[in-house]
C-alpha positions in Angstrom: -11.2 101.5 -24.1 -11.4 102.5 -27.9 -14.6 104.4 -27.4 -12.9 106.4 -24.6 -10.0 106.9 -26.5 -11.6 108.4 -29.6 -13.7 110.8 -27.2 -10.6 112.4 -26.3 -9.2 112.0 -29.6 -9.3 115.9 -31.1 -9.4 114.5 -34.2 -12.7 112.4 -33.7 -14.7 115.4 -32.4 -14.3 116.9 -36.1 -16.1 114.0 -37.5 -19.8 115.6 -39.8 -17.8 119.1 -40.2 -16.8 120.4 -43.1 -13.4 119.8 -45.3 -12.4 123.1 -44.8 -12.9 123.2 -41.2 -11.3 119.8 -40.7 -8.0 120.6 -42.8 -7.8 124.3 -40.9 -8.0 122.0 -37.4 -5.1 119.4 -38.3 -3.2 122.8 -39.5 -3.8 124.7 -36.3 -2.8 121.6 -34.5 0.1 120.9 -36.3 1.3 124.3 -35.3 0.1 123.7 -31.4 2.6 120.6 -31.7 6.1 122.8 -33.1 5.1 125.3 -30.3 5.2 123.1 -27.8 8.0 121.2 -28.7 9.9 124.4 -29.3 8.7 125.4 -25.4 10.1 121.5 -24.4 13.5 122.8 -26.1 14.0 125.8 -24.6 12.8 124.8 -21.2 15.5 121.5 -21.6 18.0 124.5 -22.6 17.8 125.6 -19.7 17.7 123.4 -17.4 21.0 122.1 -18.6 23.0 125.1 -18.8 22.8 125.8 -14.8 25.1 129.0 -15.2 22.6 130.6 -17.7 19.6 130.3 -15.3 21.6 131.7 -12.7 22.8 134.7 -14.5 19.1 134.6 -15.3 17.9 134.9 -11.2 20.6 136.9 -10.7 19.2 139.6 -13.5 15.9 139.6 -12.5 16.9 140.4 -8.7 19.3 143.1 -9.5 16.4 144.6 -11.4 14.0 145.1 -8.3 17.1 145.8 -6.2 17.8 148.8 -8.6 13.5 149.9 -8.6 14.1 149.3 -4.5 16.8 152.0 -4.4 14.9 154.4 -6.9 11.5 154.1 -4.9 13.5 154.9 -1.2 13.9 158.8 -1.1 11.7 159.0 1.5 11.2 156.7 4.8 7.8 156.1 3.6 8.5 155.3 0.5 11.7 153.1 1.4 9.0 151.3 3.2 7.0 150.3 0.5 10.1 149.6 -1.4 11.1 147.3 0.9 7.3 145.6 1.6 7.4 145.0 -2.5 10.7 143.4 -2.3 10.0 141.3 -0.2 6.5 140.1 -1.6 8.1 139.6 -5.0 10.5 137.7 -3.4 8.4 135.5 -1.8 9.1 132.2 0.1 13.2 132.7 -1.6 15.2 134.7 1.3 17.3 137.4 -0.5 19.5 139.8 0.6 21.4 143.0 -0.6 23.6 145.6 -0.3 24.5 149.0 -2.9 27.6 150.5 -2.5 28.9 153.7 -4.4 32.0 154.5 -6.1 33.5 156.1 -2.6 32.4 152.3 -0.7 29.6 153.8 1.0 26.2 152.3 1.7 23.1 153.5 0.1 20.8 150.6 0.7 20.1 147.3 2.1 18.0 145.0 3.0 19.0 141.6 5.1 15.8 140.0 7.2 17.3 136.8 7.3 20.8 137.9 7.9 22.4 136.4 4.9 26.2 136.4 4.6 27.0 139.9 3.0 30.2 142.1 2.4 29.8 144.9 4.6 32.4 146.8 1.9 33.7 146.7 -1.4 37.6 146.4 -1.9 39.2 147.3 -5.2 39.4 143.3 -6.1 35.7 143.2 -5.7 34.9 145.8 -8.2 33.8 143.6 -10.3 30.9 141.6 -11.5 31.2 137.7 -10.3 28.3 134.8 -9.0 29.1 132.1 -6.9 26.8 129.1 -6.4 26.6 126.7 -3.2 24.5 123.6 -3.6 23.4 121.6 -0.5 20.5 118.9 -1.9 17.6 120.6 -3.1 19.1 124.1 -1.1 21.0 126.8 -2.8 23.0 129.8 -2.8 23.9 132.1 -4.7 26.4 135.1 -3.9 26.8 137.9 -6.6 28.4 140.8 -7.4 27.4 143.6 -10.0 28.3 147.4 -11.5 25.2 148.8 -12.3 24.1 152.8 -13.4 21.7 154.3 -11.1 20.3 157.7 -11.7 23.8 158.4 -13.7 26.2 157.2 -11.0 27.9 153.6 -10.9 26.7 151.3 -8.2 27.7 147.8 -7.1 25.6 145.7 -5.7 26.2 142.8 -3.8 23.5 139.9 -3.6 22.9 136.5 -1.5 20.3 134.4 -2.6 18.7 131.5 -0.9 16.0 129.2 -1.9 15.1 125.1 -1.9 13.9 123.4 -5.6 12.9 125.0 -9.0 10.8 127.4 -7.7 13.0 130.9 -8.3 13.9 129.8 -11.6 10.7 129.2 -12.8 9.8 132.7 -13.4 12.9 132.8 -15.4 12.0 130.2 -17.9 8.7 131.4 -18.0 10.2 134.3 -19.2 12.5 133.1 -21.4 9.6 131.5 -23.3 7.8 134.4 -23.8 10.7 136.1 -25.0 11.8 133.9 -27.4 8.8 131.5 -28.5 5.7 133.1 -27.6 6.6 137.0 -28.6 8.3 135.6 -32.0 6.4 132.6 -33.2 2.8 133.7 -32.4 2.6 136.3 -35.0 3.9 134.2 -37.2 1.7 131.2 -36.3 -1.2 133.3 -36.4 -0.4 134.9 -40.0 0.6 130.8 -41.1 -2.9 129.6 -40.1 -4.4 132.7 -41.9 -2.6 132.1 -45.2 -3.1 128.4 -45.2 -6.8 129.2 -44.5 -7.1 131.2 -47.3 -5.0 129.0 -49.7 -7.3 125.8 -48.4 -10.6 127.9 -49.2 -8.8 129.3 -52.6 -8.1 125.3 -53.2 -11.8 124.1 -52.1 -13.3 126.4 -54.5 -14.0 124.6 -57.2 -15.5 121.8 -54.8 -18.0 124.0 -53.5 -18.9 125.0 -57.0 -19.4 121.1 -57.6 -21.3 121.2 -54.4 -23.8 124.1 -55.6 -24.3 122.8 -59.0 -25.1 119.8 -57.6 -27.7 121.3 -55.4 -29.3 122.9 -58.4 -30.0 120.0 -60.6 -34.1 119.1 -60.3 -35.4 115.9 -61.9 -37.3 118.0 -64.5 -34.0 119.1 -66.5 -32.1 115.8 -66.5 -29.9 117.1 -69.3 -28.1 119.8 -67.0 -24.7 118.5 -66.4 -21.8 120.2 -64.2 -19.4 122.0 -65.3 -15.4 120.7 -65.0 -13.0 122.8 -63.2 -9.7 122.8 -64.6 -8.2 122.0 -61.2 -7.3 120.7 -58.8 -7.1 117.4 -60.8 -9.2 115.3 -58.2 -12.0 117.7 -58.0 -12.4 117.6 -62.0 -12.3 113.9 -61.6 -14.7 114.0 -59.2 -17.1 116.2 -61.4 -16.2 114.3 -64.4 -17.6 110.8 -62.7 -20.9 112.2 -61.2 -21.6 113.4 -65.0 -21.4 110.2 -66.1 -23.1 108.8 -63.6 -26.5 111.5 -64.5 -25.9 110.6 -68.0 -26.6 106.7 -67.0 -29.2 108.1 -65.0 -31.0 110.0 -67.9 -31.0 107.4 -70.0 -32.6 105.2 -67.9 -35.1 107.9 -66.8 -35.7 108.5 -70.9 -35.9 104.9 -71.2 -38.8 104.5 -68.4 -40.9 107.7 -69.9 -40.4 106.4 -73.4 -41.6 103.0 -72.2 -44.2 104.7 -69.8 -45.9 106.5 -73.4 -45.2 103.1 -75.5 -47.5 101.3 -73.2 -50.1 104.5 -72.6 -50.2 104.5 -76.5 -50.5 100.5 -77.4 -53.3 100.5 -74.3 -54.9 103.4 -75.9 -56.5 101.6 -79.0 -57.9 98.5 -76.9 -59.3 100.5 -74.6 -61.4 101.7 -76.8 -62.2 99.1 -78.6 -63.4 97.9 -75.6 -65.4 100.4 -74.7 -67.4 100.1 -78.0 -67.9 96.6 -77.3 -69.4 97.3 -74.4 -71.8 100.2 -75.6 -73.1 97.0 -78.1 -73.6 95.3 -74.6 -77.7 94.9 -73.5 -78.3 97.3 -70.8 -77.4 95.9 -67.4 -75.8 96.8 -64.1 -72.9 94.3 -65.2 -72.5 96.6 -68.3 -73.0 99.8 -66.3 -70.3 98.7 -64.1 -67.7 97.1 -66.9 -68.1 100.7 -68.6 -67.2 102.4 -65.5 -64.2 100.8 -65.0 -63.1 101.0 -68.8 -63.8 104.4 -68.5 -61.4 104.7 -65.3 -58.7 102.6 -67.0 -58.7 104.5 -70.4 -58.8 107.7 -68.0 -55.3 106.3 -66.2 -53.7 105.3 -69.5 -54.5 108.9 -70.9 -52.4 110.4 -67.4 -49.9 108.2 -67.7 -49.3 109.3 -70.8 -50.1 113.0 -70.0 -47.9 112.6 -67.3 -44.7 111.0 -69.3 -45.3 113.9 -71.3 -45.2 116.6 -68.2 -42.4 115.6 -67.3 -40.2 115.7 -70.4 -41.7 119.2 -70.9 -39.0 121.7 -71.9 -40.9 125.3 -72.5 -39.0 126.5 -76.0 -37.6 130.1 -76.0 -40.1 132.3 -77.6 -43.2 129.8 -76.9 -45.8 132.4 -75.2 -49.5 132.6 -74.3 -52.6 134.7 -72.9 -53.0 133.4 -69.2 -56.3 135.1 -68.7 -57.5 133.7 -72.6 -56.3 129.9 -71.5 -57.9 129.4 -68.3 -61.3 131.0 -69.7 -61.2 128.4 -72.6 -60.1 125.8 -69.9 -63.4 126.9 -67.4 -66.1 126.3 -70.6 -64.8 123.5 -71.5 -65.6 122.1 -67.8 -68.6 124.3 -67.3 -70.6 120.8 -68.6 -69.0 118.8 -65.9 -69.3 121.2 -63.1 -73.2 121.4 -64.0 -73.3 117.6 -64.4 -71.9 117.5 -61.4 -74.4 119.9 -59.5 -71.7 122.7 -58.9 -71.4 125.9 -60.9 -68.4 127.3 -62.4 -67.3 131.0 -62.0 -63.9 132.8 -64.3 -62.7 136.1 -62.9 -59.7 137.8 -64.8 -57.4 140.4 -62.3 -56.1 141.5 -65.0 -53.5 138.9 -66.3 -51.0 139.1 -68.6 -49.0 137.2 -71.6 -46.4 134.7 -70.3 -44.0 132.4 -71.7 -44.9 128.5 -71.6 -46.7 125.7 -73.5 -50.1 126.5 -73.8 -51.2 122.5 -74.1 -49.6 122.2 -70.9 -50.7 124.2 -69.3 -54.4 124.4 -70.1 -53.8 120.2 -69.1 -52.2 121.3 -65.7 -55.4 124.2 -64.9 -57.6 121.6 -66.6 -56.6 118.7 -63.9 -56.6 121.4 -60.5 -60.1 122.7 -61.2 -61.3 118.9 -62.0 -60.2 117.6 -58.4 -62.0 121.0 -57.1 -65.1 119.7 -58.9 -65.2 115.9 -57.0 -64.3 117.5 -53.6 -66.5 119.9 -53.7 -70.3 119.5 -52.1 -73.5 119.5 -54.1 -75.1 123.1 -55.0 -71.3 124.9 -54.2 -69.2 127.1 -56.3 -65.6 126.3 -58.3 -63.9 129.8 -58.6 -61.3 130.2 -61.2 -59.4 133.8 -60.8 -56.4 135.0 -62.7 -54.0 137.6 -62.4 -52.6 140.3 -60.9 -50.1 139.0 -62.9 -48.8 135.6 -63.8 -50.9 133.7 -61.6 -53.8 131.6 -61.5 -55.9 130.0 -58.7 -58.8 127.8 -58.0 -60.9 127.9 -55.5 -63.8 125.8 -53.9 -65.9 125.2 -50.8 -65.4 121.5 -50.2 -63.8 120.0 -46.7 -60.5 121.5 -46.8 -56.6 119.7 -47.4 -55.4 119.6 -43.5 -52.2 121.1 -43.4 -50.1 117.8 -42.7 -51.3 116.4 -45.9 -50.9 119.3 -48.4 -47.5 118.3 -49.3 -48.9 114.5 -50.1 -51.6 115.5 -52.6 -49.2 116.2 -55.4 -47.9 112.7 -55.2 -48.5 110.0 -57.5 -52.0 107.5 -56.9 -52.5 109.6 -53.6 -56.5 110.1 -53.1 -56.9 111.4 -49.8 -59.0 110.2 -47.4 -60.2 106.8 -48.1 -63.5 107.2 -46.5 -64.7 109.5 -49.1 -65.9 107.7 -52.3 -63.9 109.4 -54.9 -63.3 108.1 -58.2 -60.1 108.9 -60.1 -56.0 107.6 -60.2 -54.3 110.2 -57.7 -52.2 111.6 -60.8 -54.3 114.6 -61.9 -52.1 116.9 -59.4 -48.6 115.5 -59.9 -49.1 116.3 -63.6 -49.9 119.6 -62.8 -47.1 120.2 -61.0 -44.7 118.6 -63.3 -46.1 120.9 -65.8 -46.2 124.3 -63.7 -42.8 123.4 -62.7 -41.9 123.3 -65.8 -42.6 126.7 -66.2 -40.6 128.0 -63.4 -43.3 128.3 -61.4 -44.9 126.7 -58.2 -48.1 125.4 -56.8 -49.4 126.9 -53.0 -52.1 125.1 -51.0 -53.9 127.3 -49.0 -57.2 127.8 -46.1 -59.1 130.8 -47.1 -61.3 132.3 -44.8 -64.9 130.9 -45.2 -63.5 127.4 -46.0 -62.8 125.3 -48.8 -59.1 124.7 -50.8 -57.4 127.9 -52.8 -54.9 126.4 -55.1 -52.8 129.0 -56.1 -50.8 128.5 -59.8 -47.5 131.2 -59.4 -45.2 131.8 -62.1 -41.6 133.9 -62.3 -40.9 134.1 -58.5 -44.5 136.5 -58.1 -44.8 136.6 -54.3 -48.0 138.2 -53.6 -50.2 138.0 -50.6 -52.7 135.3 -50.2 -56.1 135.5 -52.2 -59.1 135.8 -50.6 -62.4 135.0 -52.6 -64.6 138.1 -53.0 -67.3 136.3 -53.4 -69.7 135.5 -49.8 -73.0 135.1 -51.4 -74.0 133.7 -54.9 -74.4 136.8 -56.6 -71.0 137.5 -58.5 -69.8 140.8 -58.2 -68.7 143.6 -61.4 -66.2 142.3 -63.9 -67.2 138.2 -62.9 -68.6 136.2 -65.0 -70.6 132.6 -64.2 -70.0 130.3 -66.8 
């Protein structure tokens, strides 16, 4: 029963829209409800004043008495006349006769041969109703002075009808008249101005709303900014400040605890790793270095990575793209040719851009690392930069499937689990930390002829998506293979 209720509740049905909406709906509705109450009154009006709905009939049938006389110059066109009478007067039998100021007849109509005067004497020259009630049946017998085409007329009426029917039209009328004509206009212009008062009133709200929308985990510090009013929307704003400044401190707490630990690993770990060098030669020591080796590697992210993500790029702090990434791709030309890849730096012509040029040569320095180990044997890294503030890598290995590019950026993801691949899954959520940092953004791409293009874009650049130029191992003008 409840559940049925609330389905035809109006109310209900603006449950999930928006404040606005919802306070413009209860305001239209509150409107709905003093029209219709002001309909209820005038309709109750009239049904207790029985002489004013009479009058009312009475009116409204002189009136196409006085259009029947007007339209019946002609026998053809006292036809009509007459056929339209009696179709407006439907299943209510009416009858009439117009007399002029000598007595004499000019027109009449009586199909149902109602009780008429067949003259006027000087004590009728005057306007009267009479009303006979039988039951539900009626009748009403009028008299009237009217002007017709500049002359005086009197007519003389007889109406006859069973119920409400006739009068209805009357009301109907009536509430056109004096509710709908009068009160819609000034409904309509109510719901405008409270519409625009509510929106003028929700402003600051939605200002909340967008500011809230623009906070990102890397600037924790941003904070909203108070409106002066209305006094619950400040409070509002005032309370989810505080609660971000609880939030940043424990965010600050967990990096600064997150470096404390990176840094007091960082000195056993290497200790470590000395006393096993002093270790005799043995797969046991081959295999207790290796995994020193991986766990000094994850302290060093963690700690590269508390540090990405506390990055703030100071005003003025600038660098050489093209100059970075070539300094980045020799420092890993080793480890690609350890690795039985080669290594290839081709500048578009780059520019100077603003940013941390530690960061990001870490950020470039982590991408082109994980094109390294998913790349095949005897295959090429490519490292292009420019047009513009951009940077991309790109390699020939198995390709990122497009359902899983989104994943690769996140923390201790390593793909598919069938491939042996060493490593801790962080090397690519640094780099993004770091890029986004730099108001820039990483794009995961398929280029033709296979592979992975990582594309580094910075500033809002939107350009089209780079293709390598490069289809057999000889490196065409202005590349160079490092």
């Amino acid at each position: 029963m409840a559940g049925a209720l609330r389905q035809f509740n109006p109310l209900h049905r603006l449950a999930g829209q928006s404040l606005f909406t919802q306070i413009a709906a209860r305001l239209a509705l509150v409107t709905l409800a003093f029209v219709i109450l002001e309909v209820l009154f005038v309709v109750g009006t009239y049904q207790a004043d029985v002489d004013e709905v009479n009058q009312g009939l009475v009116a409204k049938k002189l009136e196409q008495v006085l259009t029947f006389v007007d339209s019946s110059n002609t026998p053809a066109g006292r036809q009509e006349a007459r056929d339209q009478f009696r179709k407006e007067a439907g299943a209510t039998k009416v009858a009439f006769v117009v007399f002029d100021h000598f007595g004499q007849v000019i027109a009449t109509d009586n199909p149902f041969q109602l009780p008429l005067p067949t003259t006027l004497a000087s004590s009728d020259l005057q306007s009267s109703t009479s009303r006979f009630v039988s039951g539900d049946r009626y009748q009403l017998s009028a008299t009237r002075v009217a002007a017709q085409n500049g002359r005086r007329v009197w007519v003389a009426l007889t109406i006859q009808g069973q119920g409400k029917p006739p009068f209805t039209i009357n009301v109907i009328n009536e509430i056109i008249e004096h509710v709908a004509l009068p009160m819609l206009p000034l409904s309509i212009l109510l719901l405008i101005l409270n519409g625009l008062i509510v929106r003028h009133m929700l402003a600051p709200l939605n200002r909340a709303v967008l500011g809230v929308e623009n906070l990102s985990p890397s600037q924790i510090s941003n904070r909203l900014t108070p409106p002066d009013s209305p006094r619950e929307v400040r409070a509002l704003v005032l309370a989810i400040n505080e609660a971000l400044d609880r939030m940043e401190t424990a965010i600050l707490t967990l990096r600064q605890f997150t470096a404390d630990a990176a840094h007091e690993l960082r000195t056993p770990l290497a200790v470590m790793l000395l006393a096993v060098d002093e270790l005799p030669d043995s797969a046991a020591k081959k295999k207790l270095r290796c995994d020193t080796q991986g766990m000094t590697r994850l302290v060093n992210q963690m700690l590269d990575m508390a540090l990405a993500e506390s990055l703030t790029v100071a005003a003025g702090d600038t660098f050489d793209l093209g100059e970075v990434a070539q300094s980045v791709v020799m420092q890993l030309t080793p480890l690609a040719v350890r690795e039985g890849r080669s290594i290839s730096f081709f500048d578009a012509e780059s520019t100077t851009m603003p940013g941390h040029r530690e960061s990001f040569s870490r950020a470039l320095r982590n991408i082109i690392e994980n094109a390294i180990t998913y790349s095949p044997p005897a295959t090429a890294v490519e490292v292009t930069v420019g047009p513009g503030a951009q940077c991309s890598v790109r390699d020939f290995g198995p390709g990122i499937p497009e359902d899983v590019r989104a994943k690769i950026f996140d923390r201790f993801w390593r793909g598919d689990k069938a491939h042996k691949v060493t490593g801790t899954g962080l090397g690519l959520g640094i780099a993004l930390s770091i890029v986004e940092a730099h108001n820039g953004k990483i794009l995961v791409e398929a280029p033709d002829g296979g592979g992975t293009l990582v594309r580094m874009v910075f500033g809002g650049l939107s350009v089209d998506v780079t293709k390598s130029n490069r289809e057999d191992p000889r490196l065409p003008t202005g590349q160079s293979e490092l």
